[in-house]
Each structure stands twice: as C-alpha cells, then as structure tokens.
C-alpha positions as CSV (number, residue, x, y, z in Angstrom):
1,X,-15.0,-25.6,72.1
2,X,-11.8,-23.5,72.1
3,X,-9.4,-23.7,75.0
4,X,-7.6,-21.4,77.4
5,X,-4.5,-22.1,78.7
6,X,-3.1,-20.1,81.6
7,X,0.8,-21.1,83.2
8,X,1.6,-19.0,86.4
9,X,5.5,-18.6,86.3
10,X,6.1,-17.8,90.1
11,X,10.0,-18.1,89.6
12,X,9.9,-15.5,86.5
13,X,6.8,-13.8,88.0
14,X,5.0,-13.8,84.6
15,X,1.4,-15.1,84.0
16,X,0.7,-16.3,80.2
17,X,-2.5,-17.1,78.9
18,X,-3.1,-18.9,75.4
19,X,-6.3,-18.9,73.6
20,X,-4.7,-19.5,70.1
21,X,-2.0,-22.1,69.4
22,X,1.5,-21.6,70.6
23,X,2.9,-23.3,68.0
24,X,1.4,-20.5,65.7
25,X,3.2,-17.6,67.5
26,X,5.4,-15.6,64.8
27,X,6.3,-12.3,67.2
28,X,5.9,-11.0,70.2
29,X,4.7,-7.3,71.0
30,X,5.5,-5.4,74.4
31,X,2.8,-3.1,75.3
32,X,4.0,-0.1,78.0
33,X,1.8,-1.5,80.6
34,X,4.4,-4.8,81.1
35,X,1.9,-7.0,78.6
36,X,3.6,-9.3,75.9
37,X,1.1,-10.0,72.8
38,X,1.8,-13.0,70.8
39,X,1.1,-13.0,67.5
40,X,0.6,-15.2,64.5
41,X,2.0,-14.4,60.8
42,X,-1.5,-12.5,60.1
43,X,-1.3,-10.6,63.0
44,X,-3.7,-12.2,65.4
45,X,-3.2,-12.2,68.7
46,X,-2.9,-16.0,70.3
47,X,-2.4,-14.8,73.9
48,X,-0.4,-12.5,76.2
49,X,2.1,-12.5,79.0
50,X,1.6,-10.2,81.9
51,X,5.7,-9.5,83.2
52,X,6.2,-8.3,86.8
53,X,2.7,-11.0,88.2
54,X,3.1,-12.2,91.3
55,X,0.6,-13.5,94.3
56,X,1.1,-13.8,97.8
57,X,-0.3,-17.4,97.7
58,X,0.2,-19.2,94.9
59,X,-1.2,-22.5,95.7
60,X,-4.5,-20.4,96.2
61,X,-4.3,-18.5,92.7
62,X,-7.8,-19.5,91.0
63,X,-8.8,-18.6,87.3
64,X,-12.5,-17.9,86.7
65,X,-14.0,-17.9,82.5
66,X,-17.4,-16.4,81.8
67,X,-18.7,-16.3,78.2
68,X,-20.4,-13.6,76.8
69,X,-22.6,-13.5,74.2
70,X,-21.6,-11.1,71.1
71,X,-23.8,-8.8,69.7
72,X,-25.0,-9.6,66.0
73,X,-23.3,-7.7,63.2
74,X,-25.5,-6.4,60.7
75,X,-24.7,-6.4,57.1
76,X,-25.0,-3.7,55.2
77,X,-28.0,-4.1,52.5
C-alpha cells in the first residue's frame, strides 16, 4: 500500500505532501499558482508544496484520502 505524507509548516505557512520518496527528489518546479512540484531524475512528480497555506486553527486542520478506481486502458490490437 503506498503512503501519503502531509507536514503542515504553520511558521513558513507551506503545506507539503509526499506520495513518492523524498529521498528521490532531484528538482523542484514552481508552478504560477504558488505550487512547488518535486521531482525525481525521470521527471515524476513525488509530491508538491503549496507556498502562502495557512489555517485559522491549526490544531483542527484534518486530511481526508479517498481512492478511486482507474479506468482500464485498452491496448491497441
């Protein structure tokens, strides 16, 4: 079963989420809406920082995961 890792920076207002390893992470990529990709050496995307996140409440900040199922991929004959 993968796992998600989320940190809440509330000094540096960020909020970082892994689903890859961090150790893996080769560069990082600013998007323009204050998002931070991380990257491995092949280009995939291990997780992303969102810059400027803050909450009112922080002790109350609550992360919810749903799964969904992916459609099949058919192969072409």
């Amino acid at each position: 079963m993968a796992q998600v890792k989320v940190f809440y920076d509330q000094r540096g207002k960020t909020l970082t989420v892994w689903f890859g390893e961090p150790k893996a992470e080769y560069i990082c990529e600013e998007t323009a809406e204050e998002i931070v990709l991380m990257k491995d050496r092949s280009g995939h995307v291990l997780g992303f920082e969102k810059l400027n996140f803050k909450v009112s409440r922080p002790e109350q900040l609550a992360v919810a995961f749903e799964t969904v199922k992916q459609p099949s991929r058919k192969r072409a004959a």
